[in-house]
N, C-alpha and C positions, 0 to 999 in steps of 0.2 A: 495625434500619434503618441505624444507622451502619455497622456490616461488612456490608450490603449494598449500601453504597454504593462501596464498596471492588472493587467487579466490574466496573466501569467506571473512566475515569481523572478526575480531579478536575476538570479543564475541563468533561466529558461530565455530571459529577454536577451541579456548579455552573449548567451551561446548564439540567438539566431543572428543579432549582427554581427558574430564570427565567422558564422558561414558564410555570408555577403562579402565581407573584405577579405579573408585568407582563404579559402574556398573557390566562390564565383569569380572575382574581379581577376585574379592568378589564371583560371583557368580561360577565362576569355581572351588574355593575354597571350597563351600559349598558342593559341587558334590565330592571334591576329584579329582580333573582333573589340571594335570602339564601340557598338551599339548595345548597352549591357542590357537593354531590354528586348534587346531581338526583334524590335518594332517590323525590322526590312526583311525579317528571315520569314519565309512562309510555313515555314515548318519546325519549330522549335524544336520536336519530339528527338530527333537524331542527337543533337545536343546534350541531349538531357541523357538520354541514355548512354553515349561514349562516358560522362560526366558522372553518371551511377557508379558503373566499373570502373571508373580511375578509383572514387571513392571507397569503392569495395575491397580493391585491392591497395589499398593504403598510398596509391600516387597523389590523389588528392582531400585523405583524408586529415581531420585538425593533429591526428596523432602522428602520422606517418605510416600507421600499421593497418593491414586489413581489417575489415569492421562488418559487423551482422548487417542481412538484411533491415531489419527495423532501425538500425542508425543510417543505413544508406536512404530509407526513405523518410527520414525525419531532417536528412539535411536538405534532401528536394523540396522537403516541403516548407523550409525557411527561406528557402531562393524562389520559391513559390510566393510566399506571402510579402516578399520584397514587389515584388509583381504586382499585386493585388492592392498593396498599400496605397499604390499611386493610382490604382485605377484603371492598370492592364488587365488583360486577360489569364487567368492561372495557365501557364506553358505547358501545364501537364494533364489537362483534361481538354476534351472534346467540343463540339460547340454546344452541347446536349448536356454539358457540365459533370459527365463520368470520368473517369481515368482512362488516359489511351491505353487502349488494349496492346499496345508493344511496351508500355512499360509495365501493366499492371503482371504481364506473364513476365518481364524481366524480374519484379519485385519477387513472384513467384518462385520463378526458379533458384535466386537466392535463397530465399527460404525453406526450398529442400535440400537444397546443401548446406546450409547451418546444422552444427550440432545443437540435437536437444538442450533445449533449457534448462538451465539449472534454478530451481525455484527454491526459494525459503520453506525450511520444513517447521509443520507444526508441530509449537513445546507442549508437551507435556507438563500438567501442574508440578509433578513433582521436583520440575527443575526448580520451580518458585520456592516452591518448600524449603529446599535444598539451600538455596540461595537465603533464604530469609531466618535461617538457624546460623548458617556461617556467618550472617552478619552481625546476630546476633552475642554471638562469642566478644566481639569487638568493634563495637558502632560506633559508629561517627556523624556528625550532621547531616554529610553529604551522604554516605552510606544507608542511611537511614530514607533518607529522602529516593532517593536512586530507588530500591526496593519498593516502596509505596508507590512509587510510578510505575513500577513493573504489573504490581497488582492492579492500580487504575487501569493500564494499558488491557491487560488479560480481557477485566472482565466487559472491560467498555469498548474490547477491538477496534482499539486507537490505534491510526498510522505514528511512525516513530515522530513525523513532525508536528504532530497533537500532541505529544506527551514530554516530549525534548527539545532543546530550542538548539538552533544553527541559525547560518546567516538568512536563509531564502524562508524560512517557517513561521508562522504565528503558533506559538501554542496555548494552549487553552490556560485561563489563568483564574486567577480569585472570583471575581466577578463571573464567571461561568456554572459557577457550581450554585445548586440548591440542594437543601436537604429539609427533612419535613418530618414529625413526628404523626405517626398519622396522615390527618389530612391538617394537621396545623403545620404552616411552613416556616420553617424558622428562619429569622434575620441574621445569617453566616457569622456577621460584624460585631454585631450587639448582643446576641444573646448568651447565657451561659455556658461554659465549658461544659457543665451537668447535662445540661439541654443538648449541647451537641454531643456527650457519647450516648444518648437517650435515644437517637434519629434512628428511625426505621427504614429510611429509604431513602436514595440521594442521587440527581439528576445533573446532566453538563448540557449544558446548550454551545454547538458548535455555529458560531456567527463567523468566521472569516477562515474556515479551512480546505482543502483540498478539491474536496466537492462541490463547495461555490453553495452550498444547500443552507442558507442565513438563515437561523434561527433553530436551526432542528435540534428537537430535545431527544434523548433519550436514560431514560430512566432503571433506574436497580432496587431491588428490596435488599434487606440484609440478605447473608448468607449462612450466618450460625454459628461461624467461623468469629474467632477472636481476630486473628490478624489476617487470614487470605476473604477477604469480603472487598467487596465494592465500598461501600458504605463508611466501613473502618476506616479505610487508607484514606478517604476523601476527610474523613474525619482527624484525622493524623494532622495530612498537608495543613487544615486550618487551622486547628492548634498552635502548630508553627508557625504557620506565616502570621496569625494573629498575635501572638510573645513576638515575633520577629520584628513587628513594627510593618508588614507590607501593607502593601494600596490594594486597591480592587485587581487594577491593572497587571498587580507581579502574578507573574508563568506559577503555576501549580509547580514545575519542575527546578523551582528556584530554592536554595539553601542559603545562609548567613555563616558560615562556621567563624568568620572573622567583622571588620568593618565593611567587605564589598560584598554584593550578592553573586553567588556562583551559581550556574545552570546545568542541570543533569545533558550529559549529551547523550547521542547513541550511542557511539563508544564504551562511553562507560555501562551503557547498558548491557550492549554483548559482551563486552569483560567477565560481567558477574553470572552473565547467563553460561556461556562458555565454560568457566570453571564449574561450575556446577554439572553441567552435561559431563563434562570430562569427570567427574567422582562418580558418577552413575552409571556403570557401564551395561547395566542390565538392559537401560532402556533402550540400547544399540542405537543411539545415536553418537555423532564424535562432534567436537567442538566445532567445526566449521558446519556443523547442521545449523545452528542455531545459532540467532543474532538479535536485535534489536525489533524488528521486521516477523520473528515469530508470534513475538506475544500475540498478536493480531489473528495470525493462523492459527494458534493454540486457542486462541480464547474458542473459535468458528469451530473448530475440531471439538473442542470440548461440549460445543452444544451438537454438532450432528452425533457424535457420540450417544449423546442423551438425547437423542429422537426427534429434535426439537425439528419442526418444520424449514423448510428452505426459505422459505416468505420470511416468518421471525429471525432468522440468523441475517438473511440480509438488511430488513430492519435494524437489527441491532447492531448490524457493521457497516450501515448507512452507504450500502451496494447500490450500484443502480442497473446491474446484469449479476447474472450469474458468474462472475469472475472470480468469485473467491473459492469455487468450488476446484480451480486449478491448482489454490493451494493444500486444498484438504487432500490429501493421500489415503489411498482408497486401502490399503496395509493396515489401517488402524486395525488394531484386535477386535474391538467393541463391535467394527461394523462389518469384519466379516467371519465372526466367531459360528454364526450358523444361516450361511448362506447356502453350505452346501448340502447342508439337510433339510434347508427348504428345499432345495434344487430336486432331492430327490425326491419328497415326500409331494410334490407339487409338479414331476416333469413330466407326467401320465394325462393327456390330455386327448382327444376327440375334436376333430375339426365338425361344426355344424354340414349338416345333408346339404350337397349344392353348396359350398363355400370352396370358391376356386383358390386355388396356390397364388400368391403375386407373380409373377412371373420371375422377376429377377431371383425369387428364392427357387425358385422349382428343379433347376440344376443343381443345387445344393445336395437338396432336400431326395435328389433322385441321384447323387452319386453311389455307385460301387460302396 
């Protein structure tokens, strides 16, 4: 059970035996019920669902406050794997192993009554831009470093826990990165400073992050760019950490300014990203658009922009569904500057001789 708790990150382990003791054991309590696995109950389902809606409406929620459908079924489903652990049956599914269909339409109808989500919008470069001249005016270690992650983050659609460290994250560190002149790869450690502003192209292997996807490379060529390049900033961080005295080991997101090493956090990164937003007003975004969490979106936005295919952007944002395409906001300029002149030049069409209507459109298609 202990290296199976090691599959998840220590936050995510710690919340689900919350749900278990402040959660489950209170509410069994309220009912009158010693049997917390419900061995004797033949029907669990009723349970769970009274249990849902306390949780819904903040009776038995960790907060006290009412909570979205997806936290009402994320706490079922750690009072779920409490179950399972031992070697019961999941309470919430069938014997056929689906979700009972009285909770899966409970979860449902929570979920139409939830407001819309609010989702991280994708930055635009010119926030980077912005950000990387201001800082320029007055740098500092940490400053300097902070920005060079922002542009690693951009262009390598890095989650903020690849690029900045907190308690629950590995982030990607010295030892991750290659860079290569050509097709000669140069040794990060030993080789010359010359040699590494020389590098034409430079690669992170992600071995222990969020995806669980060990060892996956991906790779960048220069961009032509002095400072907004991939290749640069990777070029920067080594510089540093190399004069800095680091091991393979130290976080790409790690500075020296003093005797201790300091780590860029998120925070600091929506700090710089936000002020920035806020001097830019043309790009009608406002400081709470943008966070830590955009560069990721921005980077993805910046290649649907540039036509790049759906396959490559997931590749390169190391997807494994189309999930990111929730964050790209279909508003961008670039991609719908002549939609409606395709629309038109294009909406003249001929159904073939003998090609029936689907049905479902045919009242549409036959209204007044």
């Amino acid at each position: 059970m202990q290296t199976s708790r090691t599959s998840v990150t220590k936050g995510r382990a710690k919340a689900t035996d919350s749900v278990w003791h402040h959660i489950w054991l209170p509410y069994l309590g309220t009912l009158g019920i010693h049997d917390l696995y419900l061995r004797h109950v033949p029907d669990p389902v009723p349970f769970l669902q009274v249990l849902a809606e306390r949780i819904r409406d903040g009776r038995c929620s960790r907060s006290g406050k009412p909570v979205k459908a997806a936290h009402v079924r994320d706490e079922l489903l750690a009072v779920a794997k409490a179950f399972t652990s031992l070697g019961y049956a999941d309470p919430r599914h069938t014997r056929t192993g689906d979700m009972d269909p009285r909770l899966a339409s409970l979860f449902r109808g929570m979920s139409n009554a939830d407001p819309a989500p609010v989702r991280v919008k994708p930055m635009p470069i010119q926030v980077l831009h912005h950000a990387q001249g201001a800082i320029s005016l007055a740098p500092t270690v940490l400053l300097n470093c902070t920005i060079d992650m922002a542009w690693i983050a951009f262009f390598y659609l890095l989650r903020p826990g690849e690029y900045c460290k907190s308690q629950d994250n590995t982030p990607l560190c010295l030892k991750d990165v290659s860079c290569s002149i050509g097709h000669r790869k140069l040794h990060i450690l030993l080789c010359t400073h010359q040699e590494l502003d020389c590098a034409t192209q430079s690669s992170l292997t992600f071995d222990n992050q969020k995806n669980r996807e060990r060892g996956e490379t991906i790779g960048h060529t220069t961009s032509g760019h002095s400072v907004a390049c991939p290749t640069r900033a990777l070029v920067r961080r080594i510089r540093y950490l190399r004069l800095a005295g680091a091991s393979p080991t130290t976080p790409l997101c790690a500075a020296r300014p003093g005797q201790k090493w300091i780590a860029v956090t998120s925070k600091a990164v929506s700090a710089i990203l936000k002020t920035s937003a806020a001097a830019l007003p043309d790009l009608n975004y406002c400081p709470d658009d943008v966070e830590a969490r955009s560069l990721r979106a921005g980077g993805a936005m910046a290649l649907l922009c540039g036509k790049v295919d759906r396959d490559t952007i997931r590749l390169v944002g190391r997807w494994k569904s189309d999930a990111m395409f929730r964050y790209l906001h279909a508003q961008a300029l670039p991609l719908i500057r002549n939609l409606a002149s395709t629309m038109l030049q294009h909406g003249s069409f001929y159904l073939a001789p003998g090609a029936d209507i689907p049905a479902p459109a045919a009242p549409l298609i036959h209204q007044e």
